[in-house]
DSSP file (Angstrom, degrees, kcal/mol; ACC not computed):
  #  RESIDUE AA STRUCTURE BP1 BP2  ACC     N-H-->O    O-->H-N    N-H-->O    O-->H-N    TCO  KAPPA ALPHA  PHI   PSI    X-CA   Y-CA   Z-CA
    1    1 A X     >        0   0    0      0, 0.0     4,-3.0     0, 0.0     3,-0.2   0.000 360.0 360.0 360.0 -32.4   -1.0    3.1  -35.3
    2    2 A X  H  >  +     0   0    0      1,-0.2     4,-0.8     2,-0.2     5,-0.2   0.911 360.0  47.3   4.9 -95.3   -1.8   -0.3  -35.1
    3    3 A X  H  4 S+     0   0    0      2,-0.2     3,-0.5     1,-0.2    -1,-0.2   0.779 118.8  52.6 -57.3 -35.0   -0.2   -1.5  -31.8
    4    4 A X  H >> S+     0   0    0      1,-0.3     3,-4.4     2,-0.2     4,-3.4   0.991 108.2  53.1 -50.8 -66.3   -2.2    2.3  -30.5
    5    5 A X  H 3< S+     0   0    0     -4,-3.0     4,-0.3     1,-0.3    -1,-0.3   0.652 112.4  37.6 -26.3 -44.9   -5.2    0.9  -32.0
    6    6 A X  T 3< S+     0   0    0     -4,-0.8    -1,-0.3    -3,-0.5    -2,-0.2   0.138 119.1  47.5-132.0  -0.5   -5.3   -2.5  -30.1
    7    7 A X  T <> S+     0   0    0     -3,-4.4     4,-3.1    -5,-0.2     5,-0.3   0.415  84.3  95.5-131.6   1.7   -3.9   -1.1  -26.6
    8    8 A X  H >X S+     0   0    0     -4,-3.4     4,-1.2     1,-0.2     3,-1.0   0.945  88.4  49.5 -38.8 -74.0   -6.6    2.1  -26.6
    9    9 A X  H 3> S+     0   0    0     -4,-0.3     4,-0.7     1,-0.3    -1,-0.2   0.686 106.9  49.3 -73.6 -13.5   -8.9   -0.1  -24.3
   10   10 A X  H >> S+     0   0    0     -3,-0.2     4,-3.4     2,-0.2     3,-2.4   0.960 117.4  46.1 -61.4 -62.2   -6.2   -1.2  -21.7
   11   11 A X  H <X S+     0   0    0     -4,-3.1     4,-0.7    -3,-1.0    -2,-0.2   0.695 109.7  52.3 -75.5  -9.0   -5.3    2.6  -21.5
   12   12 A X  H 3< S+     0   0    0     -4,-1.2    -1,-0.3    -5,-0.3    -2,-0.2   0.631 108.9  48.4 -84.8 -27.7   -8.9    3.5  -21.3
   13   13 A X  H <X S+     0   0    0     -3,-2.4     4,-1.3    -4,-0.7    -2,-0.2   0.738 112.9  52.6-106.5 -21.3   -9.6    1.1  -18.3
   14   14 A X  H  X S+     0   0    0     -4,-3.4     4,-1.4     1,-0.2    -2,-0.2   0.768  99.2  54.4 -69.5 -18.2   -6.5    2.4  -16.5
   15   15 A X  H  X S+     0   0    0     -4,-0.7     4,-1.1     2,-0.2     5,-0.3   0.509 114.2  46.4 -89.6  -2.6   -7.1    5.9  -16.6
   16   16 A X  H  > S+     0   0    0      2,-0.2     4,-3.8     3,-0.2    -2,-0.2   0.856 108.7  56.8 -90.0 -19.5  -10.8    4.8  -14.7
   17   17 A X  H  X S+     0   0    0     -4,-1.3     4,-4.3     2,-0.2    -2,-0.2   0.982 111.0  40.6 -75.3 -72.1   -8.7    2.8  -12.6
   18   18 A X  H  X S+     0   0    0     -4,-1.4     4,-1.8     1,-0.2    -1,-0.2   0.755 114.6  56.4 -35.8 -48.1   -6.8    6.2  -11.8
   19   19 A X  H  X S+     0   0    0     -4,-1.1     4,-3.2     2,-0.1     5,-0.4   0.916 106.1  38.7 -56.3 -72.5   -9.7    7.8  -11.6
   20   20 A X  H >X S+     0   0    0     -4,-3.8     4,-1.7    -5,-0.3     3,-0.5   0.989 114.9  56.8 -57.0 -39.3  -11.8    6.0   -9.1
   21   21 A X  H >< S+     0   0    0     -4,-4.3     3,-1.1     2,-0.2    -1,-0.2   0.940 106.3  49.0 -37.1 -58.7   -8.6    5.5   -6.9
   22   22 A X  H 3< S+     0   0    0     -4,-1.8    -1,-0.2     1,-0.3    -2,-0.2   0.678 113.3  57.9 -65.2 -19.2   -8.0    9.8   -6.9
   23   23 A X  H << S+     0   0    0     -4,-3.2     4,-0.4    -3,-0.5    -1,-0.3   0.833 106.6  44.0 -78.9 -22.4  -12.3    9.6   -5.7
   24   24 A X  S << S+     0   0    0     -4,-1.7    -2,-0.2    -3,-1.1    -1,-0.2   0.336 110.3  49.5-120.6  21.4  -11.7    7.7   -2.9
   25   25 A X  S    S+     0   0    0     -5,-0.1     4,-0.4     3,-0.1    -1,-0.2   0.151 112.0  54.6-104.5  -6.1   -8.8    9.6   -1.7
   26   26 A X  S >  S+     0   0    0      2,-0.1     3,-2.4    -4,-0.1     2,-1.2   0.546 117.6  35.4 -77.5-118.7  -10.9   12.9   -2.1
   27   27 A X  T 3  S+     0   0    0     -4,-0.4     4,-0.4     1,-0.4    -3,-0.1  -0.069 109.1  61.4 -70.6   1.5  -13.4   11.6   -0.3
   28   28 A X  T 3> S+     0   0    0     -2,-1.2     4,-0.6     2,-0.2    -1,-0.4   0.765 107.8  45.9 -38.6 -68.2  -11.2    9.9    1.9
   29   29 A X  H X> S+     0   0    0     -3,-2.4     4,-1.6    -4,-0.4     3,-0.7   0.878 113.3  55.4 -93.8 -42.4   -9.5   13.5    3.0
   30   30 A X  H 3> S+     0   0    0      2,-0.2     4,-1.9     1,-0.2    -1,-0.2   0.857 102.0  48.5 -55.0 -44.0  -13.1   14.9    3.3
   31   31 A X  H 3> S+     0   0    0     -4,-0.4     4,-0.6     2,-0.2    -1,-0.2   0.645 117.3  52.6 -80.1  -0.6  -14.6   12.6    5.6
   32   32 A X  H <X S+     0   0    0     -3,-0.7     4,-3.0    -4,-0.6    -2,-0.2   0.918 106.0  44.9 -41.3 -79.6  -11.6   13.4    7.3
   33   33 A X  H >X S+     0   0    0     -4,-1.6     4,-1.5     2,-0.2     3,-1.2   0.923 116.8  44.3 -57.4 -93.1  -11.6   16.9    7.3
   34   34 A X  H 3X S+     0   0    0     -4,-1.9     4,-4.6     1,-0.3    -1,-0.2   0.701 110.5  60.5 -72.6 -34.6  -15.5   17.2    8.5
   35   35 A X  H 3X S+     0   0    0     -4,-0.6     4,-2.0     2,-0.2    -1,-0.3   0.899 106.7  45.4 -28.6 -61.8  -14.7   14.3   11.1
   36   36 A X  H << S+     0   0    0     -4,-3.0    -2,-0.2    -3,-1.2     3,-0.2   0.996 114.3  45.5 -43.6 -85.8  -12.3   16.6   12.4
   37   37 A X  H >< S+     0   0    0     -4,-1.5     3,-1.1     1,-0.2    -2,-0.2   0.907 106.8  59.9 -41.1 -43.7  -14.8   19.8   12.4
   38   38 A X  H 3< S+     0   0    0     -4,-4.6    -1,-0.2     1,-0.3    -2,-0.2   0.902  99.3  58.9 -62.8 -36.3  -17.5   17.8   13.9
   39   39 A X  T 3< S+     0   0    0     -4,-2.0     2,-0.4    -3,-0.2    -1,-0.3  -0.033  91.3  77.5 -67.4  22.4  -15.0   17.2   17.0
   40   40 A X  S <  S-     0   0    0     -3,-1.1     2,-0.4     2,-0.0     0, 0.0  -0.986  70.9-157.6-130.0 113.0  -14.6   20.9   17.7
   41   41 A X        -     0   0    0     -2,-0.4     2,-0.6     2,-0.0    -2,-0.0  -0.899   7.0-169.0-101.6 140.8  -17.8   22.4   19.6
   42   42 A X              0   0    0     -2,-0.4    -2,-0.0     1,-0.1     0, 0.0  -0.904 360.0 360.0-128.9 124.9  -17.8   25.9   18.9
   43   43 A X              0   0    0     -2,-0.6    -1,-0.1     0, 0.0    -2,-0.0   0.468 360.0 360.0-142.3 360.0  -20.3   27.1   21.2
């Protein structure tokens, strides 16, 4: 439990790491995605 103990904050700043990447490939694919829609005039 130790060795757990002492590598918790490593694993803790990689999963934010993982996190913010998977936000800015959402929002990535959204400004995509409305980009898109905005270039189609529906009139």
């Amino acid at each position: 439990m130790r060795s757990f103990n002492a590598t918790r904050p490593l694993v803790a700043i990689m999963a934010v790491g993982i996190g913010r990447a998977a936000l800015d490939a959402a929002i990535d694919l959204i400004e995509k995605l409305f980009r898109d829609v905005k270039a189609i005039d529906i009139v």
